[in-house]
PAZA-982879 format. One record per atom (N, C-alpha, C): residue number from 1; atom name; x, y, z. Coordinates in steps of 0.2 Angstrom, whole numbers, plus 2048, in hexadecimal, padded with zeros to 3 digits. Example, Ala and Ser with C-alpha at 12.3 -4.5 7.8 and 13.67 -1.06 7.14 Angstrom:
- n	atom	px	py	pz
- 1	N	842	7E4	827
- 1	CA	83E	7EA	827
- 1	C	842	7F0	827
- 2	N	840	7F5	823
- 2	CA	844	7FB	824
- 2	C	840	800	827
//
This chain:
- n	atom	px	py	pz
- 1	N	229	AD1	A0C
- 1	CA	227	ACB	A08
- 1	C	22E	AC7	A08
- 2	N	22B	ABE	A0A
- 2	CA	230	ABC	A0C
- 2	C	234	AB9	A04
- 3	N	23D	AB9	A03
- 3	CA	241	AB7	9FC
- 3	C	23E	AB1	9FC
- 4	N	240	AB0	9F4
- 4	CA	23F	AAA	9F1
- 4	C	238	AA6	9F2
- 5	N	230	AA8	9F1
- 5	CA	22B	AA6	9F4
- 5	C	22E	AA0	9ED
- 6	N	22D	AA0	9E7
- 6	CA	22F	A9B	9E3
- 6	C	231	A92	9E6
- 7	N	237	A97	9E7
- 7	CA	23A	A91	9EA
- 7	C	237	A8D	9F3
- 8	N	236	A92	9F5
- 8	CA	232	A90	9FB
- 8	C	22F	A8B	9F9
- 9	N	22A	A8D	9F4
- 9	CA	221	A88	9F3
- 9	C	226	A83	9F0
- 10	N	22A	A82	9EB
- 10	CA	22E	A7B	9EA
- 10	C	22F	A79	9EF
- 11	N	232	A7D	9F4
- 11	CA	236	A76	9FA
- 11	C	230	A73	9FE
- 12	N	22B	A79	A00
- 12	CA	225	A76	A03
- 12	C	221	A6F	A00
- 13	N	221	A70	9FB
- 13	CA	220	A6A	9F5
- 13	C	224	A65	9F5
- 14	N	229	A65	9F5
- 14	CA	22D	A5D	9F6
- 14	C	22E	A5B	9FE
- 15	N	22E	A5E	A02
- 15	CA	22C	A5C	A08
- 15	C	226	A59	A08
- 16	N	220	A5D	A05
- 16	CA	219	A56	A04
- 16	C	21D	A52	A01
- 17	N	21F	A4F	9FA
- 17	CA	221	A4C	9F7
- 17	C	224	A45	9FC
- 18	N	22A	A48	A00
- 18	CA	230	A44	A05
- 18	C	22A	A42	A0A
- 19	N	226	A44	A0C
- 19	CA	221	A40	A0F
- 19	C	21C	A3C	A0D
- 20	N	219	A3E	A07
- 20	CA	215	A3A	A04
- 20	C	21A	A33	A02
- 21	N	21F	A32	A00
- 21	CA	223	A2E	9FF
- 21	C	223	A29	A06
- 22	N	222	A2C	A0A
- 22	CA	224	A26	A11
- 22	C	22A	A25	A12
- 23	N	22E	A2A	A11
- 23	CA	236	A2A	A11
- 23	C	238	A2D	A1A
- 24	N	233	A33	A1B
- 24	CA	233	A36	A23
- 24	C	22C	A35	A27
- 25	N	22F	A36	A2D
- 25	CA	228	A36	A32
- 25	C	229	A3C	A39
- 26	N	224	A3D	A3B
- 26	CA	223	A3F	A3E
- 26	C	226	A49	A3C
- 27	N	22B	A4C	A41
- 27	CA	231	A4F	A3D
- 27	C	237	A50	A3A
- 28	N	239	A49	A3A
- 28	CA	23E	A47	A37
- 28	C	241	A48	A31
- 29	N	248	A4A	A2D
- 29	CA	247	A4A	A27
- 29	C	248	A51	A23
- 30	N	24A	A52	A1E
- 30	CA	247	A59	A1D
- 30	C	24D	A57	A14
- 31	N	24A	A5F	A12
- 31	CA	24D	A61	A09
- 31	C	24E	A68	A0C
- 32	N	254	A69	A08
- 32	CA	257	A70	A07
- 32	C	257	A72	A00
- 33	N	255	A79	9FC
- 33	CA	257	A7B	9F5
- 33	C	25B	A7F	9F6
- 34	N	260	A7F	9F3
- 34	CA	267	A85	9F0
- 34	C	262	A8B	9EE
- 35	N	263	A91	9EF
- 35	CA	263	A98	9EC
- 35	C	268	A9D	9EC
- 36	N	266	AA2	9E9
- 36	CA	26C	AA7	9E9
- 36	C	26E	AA9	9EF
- 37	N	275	AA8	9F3
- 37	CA	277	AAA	9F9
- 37	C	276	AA3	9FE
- 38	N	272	A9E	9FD
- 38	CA	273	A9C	A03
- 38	C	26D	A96	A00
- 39	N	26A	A93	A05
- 39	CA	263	A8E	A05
- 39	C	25E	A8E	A08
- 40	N	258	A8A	A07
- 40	CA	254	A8C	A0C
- 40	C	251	A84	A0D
- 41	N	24E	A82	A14
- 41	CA	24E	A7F	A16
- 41	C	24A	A7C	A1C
- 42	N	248	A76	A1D
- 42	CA	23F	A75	A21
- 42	C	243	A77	A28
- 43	N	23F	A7A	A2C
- 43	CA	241	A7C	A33
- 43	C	240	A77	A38
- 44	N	244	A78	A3D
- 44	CA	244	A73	A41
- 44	C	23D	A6E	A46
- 45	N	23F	A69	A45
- 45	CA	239	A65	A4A
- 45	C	230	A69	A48
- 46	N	22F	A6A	A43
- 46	CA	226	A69	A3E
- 46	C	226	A66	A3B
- 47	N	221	A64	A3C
- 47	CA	21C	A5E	A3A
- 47	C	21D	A5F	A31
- 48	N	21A	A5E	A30
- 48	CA	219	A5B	A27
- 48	C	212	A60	A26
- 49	N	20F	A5C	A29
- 49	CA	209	A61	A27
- 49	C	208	A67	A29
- 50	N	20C	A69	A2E
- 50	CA	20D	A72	A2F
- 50	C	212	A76	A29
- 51	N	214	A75	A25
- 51	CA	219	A76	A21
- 51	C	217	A7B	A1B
- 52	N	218	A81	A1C
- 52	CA	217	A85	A15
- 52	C	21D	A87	A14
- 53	N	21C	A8B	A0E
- 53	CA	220	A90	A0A
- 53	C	224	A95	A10
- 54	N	21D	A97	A12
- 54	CA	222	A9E	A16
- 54	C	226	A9B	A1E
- 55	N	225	A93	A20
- 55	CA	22B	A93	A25
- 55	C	231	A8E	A23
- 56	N	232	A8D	A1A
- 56	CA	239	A8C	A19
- 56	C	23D	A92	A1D
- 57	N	241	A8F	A1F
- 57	CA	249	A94	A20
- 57	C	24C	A96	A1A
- 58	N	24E	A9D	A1B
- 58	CA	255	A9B	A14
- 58	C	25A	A9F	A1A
- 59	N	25F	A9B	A17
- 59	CA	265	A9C	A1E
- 59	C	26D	A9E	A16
- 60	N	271	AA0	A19
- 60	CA	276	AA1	A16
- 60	C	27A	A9A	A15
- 61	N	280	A99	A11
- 61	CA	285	A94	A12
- 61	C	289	A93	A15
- 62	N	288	A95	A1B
- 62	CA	28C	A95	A21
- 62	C	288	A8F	A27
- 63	N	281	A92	A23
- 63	CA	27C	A8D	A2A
- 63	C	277	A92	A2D
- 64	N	279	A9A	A2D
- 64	CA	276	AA0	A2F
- 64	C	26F	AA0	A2E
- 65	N	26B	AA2	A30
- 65	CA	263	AA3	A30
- 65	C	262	AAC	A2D
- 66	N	261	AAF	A25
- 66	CA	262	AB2	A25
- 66	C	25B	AB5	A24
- 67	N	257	AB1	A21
- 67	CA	24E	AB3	A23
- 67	C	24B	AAF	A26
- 68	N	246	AAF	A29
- 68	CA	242	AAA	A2D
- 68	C	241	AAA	A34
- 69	N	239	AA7	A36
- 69	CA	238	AAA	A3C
- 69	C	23A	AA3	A41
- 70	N	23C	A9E	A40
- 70	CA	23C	A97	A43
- 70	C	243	A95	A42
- 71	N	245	A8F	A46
- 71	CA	24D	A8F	A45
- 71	C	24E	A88	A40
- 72	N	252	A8B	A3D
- 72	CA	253	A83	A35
- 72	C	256	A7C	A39
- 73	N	253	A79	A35
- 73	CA	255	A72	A35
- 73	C	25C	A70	A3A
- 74	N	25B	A6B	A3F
- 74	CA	261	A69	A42
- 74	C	266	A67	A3F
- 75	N	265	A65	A38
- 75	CA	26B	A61	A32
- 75	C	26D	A6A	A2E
- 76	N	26A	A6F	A2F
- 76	CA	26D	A74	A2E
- 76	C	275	A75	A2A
- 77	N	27B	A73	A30
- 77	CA	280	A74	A2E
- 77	C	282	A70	A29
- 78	N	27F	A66	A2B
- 78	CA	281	A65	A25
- 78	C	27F	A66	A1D
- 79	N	278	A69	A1C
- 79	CA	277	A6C	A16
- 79	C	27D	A70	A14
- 80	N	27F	A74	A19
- 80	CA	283	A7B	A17
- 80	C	28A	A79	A14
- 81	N	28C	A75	A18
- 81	CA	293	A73	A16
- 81	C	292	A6F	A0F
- 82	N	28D	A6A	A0D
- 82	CA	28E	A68	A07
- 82	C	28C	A6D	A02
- 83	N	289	A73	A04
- 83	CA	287	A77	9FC
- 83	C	28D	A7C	9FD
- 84	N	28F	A7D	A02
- 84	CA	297	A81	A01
- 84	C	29D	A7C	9FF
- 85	N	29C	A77	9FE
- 85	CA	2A3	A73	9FD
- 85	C	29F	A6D	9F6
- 86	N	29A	A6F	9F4
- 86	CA	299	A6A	9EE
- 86	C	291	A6F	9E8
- 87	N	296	A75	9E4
- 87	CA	293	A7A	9E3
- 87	C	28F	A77	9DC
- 88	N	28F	A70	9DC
- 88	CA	28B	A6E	9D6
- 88	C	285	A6E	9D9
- 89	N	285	A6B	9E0
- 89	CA	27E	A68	9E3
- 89	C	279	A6E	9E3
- 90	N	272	A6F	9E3
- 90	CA	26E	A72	9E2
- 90	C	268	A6E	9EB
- 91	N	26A	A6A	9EA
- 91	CA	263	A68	9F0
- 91	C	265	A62	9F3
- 92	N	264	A62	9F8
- 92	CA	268	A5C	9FF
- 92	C	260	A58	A01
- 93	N	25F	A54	A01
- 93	CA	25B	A4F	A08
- 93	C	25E	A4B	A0B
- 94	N	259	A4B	A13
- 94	CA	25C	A48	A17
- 94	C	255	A41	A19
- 95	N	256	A3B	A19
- 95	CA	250	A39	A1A
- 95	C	255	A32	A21
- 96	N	24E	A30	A25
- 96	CA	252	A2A	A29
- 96	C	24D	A24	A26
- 97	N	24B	A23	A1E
- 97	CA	249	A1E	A1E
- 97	C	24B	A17	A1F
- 98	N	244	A14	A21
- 98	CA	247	A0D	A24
- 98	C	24A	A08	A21
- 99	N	249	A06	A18
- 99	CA	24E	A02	A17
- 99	C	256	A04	A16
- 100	N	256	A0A	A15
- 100	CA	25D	A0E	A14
- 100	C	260	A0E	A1A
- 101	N	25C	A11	A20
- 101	CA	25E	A11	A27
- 101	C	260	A09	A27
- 102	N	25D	A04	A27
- 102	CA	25F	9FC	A29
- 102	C	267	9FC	A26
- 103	N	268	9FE	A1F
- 103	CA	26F	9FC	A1C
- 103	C	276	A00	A21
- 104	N	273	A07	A22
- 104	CA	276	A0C	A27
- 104	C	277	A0A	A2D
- 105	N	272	A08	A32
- 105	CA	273	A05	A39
- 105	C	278	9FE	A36
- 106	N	277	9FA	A32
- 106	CA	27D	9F4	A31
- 106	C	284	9F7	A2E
- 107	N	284	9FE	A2E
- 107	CA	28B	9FF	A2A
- 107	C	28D	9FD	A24
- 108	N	287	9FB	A20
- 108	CA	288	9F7	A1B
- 108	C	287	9FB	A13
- 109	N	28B	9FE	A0E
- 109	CA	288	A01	A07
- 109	C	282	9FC	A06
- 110	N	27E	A00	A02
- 110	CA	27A	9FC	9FE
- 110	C	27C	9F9	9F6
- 111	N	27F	9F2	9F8
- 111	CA	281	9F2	9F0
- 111	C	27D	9F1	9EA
- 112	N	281	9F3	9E4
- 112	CA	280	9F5	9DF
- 112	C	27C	9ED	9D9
- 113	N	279	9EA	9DD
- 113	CA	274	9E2	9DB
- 113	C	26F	9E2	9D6
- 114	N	26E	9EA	9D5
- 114	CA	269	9EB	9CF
- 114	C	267	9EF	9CB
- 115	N	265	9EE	9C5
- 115	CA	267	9F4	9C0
- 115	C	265	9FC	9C2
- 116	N	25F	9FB	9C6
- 116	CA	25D	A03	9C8
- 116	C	263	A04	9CB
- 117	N	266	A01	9CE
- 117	CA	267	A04	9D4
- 117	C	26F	A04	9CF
- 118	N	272	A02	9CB
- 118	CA	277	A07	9C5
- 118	C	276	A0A	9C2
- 119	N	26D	A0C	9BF
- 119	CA	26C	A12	9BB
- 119	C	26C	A17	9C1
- 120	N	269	A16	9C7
- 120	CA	268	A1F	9CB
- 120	C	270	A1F	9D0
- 121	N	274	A1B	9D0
- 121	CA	27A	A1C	9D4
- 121	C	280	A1A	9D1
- 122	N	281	A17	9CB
- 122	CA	287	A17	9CA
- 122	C	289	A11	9CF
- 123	N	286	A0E	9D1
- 123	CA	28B	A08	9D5
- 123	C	288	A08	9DD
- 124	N	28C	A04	9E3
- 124	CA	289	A05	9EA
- 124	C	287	A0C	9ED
- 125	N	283	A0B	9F0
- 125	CA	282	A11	9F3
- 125	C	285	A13	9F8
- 126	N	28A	A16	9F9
- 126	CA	290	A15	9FE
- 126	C	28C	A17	A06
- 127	N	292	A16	A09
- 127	CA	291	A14	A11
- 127	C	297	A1C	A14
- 128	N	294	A1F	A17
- 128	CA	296	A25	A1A
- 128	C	298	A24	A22
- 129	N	29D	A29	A23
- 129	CA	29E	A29	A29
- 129	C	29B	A29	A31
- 130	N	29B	A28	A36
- 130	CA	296	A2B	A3D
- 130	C	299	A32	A3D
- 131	N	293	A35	A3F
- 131	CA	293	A3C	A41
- 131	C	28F	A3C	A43
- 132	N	291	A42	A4A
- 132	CA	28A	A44	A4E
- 132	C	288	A4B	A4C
- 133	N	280	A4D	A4D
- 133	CA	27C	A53	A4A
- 133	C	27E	A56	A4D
- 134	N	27E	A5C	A4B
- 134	CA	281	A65	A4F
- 134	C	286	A69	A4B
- 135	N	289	A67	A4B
- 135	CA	291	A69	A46
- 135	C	290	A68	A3F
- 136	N	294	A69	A3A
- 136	CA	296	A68	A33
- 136	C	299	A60	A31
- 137	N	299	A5C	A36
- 137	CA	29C	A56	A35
- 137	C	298	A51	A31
- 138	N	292	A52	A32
- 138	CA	28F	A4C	A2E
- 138	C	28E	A4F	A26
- 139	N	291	A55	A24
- 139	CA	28F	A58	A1E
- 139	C	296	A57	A1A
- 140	N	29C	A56	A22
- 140	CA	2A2	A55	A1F
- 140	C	2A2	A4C	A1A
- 141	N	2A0	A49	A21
- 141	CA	2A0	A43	A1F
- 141	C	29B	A42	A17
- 142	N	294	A46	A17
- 142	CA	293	A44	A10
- 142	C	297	A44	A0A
- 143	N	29A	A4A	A0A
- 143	CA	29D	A4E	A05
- 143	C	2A4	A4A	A06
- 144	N	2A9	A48	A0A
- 144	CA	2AC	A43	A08
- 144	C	2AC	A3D	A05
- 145	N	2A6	A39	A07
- 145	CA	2A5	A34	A04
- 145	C	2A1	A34	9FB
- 146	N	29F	A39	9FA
- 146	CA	29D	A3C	9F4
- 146	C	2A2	A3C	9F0
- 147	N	2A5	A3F	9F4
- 147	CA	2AB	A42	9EF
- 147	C	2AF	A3F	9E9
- 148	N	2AF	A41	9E3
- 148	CA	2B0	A39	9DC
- 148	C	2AA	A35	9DC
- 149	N	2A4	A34	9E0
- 149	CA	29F	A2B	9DE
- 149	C	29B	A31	9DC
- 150	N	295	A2C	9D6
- 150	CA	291	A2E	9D3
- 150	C	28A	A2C	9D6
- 151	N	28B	A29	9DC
- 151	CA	285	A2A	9E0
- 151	C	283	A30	9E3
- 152	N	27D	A33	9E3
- 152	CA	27B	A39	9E6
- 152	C	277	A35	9EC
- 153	N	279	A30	9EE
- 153	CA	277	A2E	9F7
- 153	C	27B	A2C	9F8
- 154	N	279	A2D	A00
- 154	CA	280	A2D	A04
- 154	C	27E	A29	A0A
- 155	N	27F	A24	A0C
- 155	CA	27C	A20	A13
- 155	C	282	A22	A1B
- 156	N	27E	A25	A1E
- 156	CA	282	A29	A22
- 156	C	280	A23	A29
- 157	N	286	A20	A2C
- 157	CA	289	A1C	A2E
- 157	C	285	A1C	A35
- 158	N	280	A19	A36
- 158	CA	27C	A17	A3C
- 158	C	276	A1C	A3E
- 159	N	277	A20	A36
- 159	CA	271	A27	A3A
- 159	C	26B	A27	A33
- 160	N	26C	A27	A2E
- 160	CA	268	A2A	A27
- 160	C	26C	A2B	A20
- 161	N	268	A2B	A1C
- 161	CA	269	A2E	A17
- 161	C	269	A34	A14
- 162	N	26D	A39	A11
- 162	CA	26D	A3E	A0E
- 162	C	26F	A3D	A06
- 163	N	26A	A41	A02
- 163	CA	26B	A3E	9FB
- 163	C	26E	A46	9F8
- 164	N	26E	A46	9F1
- 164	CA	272	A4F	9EE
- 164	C	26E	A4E	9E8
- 165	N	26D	A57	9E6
- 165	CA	26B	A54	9DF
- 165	C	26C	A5C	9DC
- 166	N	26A	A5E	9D6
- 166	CA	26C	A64	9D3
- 166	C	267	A69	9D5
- 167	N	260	A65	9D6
- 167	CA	25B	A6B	9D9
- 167	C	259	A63	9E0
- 168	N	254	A69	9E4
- 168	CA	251	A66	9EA
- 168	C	24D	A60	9E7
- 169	N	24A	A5E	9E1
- 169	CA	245	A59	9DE
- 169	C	249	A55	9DA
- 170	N	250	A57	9D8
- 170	CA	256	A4E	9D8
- 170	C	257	A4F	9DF
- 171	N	258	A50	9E4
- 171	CA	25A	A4C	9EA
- 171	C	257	A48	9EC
- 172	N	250	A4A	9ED
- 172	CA	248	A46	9EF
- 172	C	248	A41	9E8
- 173	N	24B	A40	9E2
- 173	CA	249	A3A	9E1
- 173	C	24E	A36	9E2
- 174	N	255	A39	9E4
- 174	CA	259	A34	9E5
- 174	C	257	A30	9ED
- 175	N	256	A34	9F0
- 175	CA	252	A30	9F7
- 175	C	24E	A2B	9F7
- 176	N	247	A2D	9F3
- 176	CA	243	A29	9F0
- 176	C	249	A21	9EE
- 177	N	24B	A24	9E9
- 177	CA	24E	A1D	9E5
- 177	C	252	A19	9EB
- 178	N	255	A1C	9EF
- 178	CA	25A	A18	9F2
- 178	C	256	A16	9F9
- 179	N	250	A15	9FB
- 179	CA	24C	A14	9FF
- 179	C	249	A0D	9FB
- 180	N	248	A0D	9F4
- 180	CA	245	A08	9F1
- 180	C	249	A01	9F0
- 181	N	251	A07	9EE
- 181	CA	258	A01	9ED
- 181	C	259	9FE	9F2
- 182	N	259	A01	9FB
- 182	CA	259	9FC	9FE
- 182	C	254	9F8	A01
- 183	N	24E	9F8	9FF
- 183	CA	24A	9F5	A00
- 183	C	24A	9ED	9FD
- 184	N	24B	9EF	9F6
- 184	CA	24D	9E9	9F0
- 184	C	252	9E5	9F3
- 185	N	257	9E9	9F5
- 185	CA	25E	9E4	9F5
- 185	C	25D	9E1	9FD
- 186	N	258	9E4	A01
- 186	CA	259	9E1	A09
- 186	C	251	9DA	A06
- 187	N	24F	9D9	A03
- 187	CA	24B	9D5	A01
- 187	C	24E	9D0	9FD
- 188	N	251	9D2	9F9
- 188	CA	257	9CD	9F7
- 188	C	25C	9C8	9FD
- 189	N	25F	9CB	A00
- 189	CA	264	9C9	A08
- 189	C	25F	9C6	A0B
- 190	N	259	9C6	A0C
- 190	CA	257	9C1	A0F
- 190	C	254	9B9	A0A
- 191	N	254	9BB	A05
- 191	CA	252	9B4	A01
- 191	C	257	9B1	9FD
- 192	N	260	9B5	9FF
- 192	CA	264	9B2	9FB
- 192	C	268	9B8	9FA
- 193	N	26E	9B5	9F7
- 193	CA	273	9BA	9F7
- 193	C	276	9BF	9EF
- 194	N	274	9C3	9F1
- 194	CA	274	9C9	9EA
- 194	C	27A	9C9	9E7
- 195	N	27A	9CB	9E1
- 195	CA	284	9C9	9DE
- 195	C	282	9CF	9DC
- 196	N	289	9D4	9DD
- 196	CA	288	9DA	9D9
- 196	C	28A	9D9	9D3
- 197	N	288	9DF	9CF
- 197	CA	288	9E0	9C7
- 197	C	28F	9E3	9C6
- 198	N	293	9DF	9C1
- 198	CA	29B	9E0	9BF
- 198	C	298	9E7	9BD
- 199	N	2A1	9EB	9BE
- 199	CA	2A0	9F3	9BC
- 199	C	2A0	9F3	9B5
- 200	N	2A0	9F1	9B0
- 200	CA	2A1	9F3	9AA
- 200	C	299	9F2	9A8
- 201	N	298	9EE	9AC
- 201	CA	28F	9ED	9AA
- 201	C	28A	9F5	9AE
- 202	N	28D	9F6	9B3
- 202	CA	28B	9FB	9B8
- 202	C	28D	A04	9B3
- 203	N	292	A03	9B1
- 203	CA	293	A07	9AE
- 203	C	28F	A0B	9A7
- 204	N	28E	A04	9A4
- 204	CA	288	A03	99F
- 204	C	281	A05	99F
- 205	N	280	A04	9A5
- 205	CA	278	A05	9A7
- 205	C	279	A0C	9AB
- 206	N	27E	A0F	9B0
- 206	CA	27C	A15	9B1
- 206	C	27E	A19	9AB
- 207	N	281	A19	9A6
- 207	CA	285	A1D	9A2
- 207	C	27D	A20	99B
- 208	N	279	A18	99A
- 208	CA	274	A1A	996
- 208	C	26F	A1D	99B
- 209	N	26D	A1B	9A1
- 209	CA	269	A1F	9A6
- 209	C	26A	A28	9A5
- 210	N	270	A28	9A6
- 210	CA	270	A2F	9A7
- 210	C	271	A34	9A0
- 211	N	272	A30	99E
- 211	CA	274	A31	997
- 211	C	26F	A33	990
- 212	N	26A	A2B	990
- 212	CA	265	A29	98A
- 212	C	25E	A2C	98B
- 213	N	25F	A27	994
- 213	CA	255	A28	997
- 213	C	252	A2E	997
- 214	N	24D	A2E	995
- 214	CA	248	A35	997
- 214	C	247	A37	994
- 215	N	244	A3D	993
- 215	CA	243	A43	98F
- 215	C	24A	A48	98E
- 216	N	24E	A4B	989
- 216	CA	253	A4D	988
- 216	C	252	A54	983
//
């Protein structure tokens, strides 16, 4: 019997989720969850609707494939290197959605122009470095640019977005949201020019966000 069916059927599940949202296509894309030892992970190049429980990978935190009968994710390593070097995160998404992707192919943060987008980010959505896929490098560049900001997205420099979150269902909302955020502010840019929100206001709004909202 294959570890973690629990956690399996969750990540099977937020992968519907990541596609019902319209955030991936085709194969593209994927959710990682943290577990004990290591993560597990949508294996590479399947579809969305071939996707169950039993062909997440769980691979170690090295990148290792330690059960599974298919090979993990090509963003593989950089999941690994963020959950080995940022031991708060519990769940990673990778999406190339098209308005996030638009701010990324311009090199450009998504700035901080409206309130949602300072209650779920604390401020812009930073702009990450180029790296190419294969190596630890794009996991390095997330994880440096994370490093100190309170946004859990990360616009990775000409390729996509990778968000973090404490389990794999805050990453997928953080992706969601910042799919929304640049939506709003690229709709903005074109009927006029957005002024971002002063930090002290910025402050104010994520501090009760994360703080006041919700159920407690």
């Amino acid at each position: 019997m294959l570890r973690f069916p629990h956690e399996r059927q969750l990540l099977a599940d937020l992968h519907q989720q990541l596609w019902d949202a319209g955030l991936v296509i085709w194969t593209g894309g994927n959710v990682s969850q943290r577990v004990d030892g290591g993560f597990l992970i949508k294996p590479s190049g399947v579809t969305y609707p071939e996707l169950t429980a039993e062909s997440m990978v769980l691979c170690d935190l090295d990148g290792n494939v330690i059960e599974g009968t298919r090979a993990p994710s090509s963003d593989t390593a950089a999941h690994a290197y963020v959950y080995r070097n940022m031991p708060e995160v519990g769940g990673v998404v990778h999406t190339h959605s098209n308005y996030a992707c638009g701010f990324a192919a311009a090199q450009m943060p998504i700035p901080c122009v409206l309130t949602a987008i300072a209650d779920e980010f604390g401020g812009d959505i930073p702009l990450g470095p180029f790296a190419i896929i294969g190596d630890d490098s794009i996991g390095r560049g997330i994880v440096e640019t994370l490093d100190g900001h309170r946004s859990p997205a990360v616009l990775m420099r000409q390729h996509g977005v990778f968000t973090i979150g404490k389990n794999g269902k805050d990453a997928l909302k953080a992706a969601v949201m910042c799919e929304d955020a640049a939506k709003s502010v690229s709709i903005a840019m074109q009927v006029g020019t957005p002024n971002k929100l002063p930090n002290d206001v910025i402050d104010a709004l994520y501090n009760r966000y994360q703080i006041v909202y919700g159920q407690h």
